[in-house]
N, C-alpha and C positions, 0 to 999 in steps of 0.2 A: 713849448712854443714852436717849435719844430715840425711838429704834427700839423699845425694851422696851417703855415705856411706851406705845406706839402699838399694841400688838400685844396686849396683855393684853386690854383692853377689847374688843379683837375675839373674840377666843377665849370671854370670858361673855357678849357677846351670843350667837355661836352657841349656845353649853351652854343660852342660855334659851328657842332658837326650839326647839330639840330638845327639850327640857320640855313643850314646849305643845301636842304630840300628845295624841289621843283615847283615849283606852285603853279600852278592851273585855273582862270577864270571857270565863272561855273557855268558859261556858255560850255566851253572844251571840255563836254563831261561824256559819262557813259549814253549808249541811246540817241546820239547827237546826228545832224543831218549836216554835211558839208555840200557846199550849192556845187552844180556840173559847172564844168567848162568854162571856169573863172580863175582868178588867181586866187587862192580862198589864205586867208591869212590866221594861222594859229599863232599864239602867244603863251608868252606867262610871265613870271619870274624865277630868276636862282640867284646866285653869289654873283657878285663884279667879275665879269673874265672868265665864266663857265663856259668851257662850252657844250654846246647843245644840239641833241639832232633827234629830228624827226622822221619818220619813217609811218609812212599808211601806203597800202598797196606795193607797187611799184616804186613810188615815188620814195627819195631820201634827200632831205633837204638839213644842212649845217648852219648853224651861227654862233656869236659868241654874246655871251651877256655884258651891258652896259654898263657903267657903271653905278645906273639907277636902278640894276636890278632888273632891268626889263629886256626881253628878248624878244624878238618874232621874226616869222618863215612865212614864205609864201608856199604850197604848193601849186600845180600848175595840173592844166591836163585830165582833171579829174572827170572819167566819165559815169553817165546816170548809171545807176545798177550796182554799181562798184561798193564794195563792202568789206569790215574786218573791223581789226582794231588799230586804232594810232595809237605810237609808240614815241614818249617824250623820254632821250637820257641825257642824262649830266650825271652828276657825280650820285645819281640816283635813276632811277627807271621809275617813269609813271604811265601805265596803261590805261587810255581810254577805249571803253570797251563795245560792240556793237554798231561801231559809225557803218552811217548809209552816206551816199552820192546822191543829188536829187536836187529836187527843186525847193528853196525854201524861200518863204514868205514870212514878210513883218506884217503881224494886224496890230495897231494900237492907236491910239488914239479916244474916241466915244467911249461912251460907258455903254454902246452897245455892243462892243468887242466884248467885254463880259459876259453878258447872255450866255449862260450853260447850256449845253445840252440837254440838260438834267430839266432844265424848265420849257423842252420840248413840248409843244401838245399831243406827240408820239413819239415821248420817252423811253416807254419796254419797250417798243420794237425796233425802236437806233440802237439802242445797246442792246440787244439781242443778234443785232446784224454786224458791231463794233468789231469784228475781226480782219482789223489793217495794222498788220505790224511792220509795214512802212510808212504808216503814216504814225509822225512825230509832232509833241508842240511842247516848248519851250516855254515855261509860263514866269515871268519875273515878279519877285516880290514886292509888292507896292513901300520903297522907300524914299519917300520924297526928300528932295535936298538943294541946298544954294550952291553946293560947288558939285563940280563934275567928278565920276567917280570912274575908279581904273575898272572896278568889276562889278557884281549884283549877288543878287540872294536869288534861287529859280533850281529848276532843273526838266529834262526833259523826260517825256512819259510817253509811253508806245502807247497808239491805239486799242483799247480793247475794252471788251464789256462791264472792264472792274475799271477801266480809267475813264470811260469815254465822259459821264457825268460832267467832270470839270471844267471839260475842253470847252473853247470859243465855240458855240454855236455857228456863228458867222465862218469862224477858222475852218472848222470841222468842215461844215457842207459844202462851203467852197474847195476846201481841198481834196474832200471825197470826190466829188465832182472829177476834179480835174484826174486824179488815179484809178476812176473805173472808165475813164474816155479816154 
């Protein structure tokens, strides 16, 4: 009986160190565009009372976690061009990797926003041209629901001949537009 008893306690401290990961929305992933010259606001979760700090470029921005788990920073200053990776630590290090500076845009709404590339009436020769690897889209997974949600299902995907298929048509030309002018 001795044995049991010894053994319990180990098994919920592990269950607690494994709690105390960073968590990261899957906006704040690798590939991701953070807007210029705004206060741009990254988030997550860790433990009640962590503290937390960020780090992209220049900038190093501190807080402390809530006690709902929720934490966010603003950074500031951020100009177009600027690149690397942001760096979330607490009682863990989560790297996101590849962030670009830029301009970013919401297309959503119609279900013309869907429209693929891929149903182009000159398909091969977009994605033949498809080599913009700052140009990024963020594509969220259609989950519909009655209450509001802290995060999503999506992730971001660089421009390029193997991805360009999927992207917003609408998104795409518009924003190719705007980065060969």
């Amino acid at each position: 009986m001795r044995l049991a008893s010894l053994f319990l306690p180990a098994v919920v401290l592990s269950a607690s160190i494994a709690e105390a990961k960073i968590k990261l929305p899957a906006l704040v992933s690798d590939h991701m565009v953070l807007q210029q010259e705004v206060k741009v606001n990254v988030w997550g979760w860790a433990e009640p009372g962590e503290k937390v700090t960020v780090k992209f470029a220049d900038k190093t921005v501190k807080t402390t976690t809530g006690k709902d788990k929720k934490w966010s920073v603003r950074l500031e200053g951020l100009k177009a061009g600027s690149s690397g990776d942001l760096t979330v630590a607490g009682e863990d290090t989560v790297v996101v990797k590849d962030v670009l500076v830029g301009e970013v845009w919401v297309g959503s709404g119609q279900s013309n926003m869907e429209w693929t590339v891929q149903k182009a009436g000159n398909f091969e020769q977009e994605k033949a041209a498809a080599n913009y690897s700052k140009i990024r889209m963020f594509t969220v997974t259609k989950a519909p629901s009655d209450t509001v949600k802290d995060d999503c299902v999506g992730q971001w995907q660089i421009c390029s001949p193997d991805t360009v298929a999927t992207f917003s048509a609408v998104g795409y030309y518009f924003i190719r537009e705007l980065h060969q002018n």
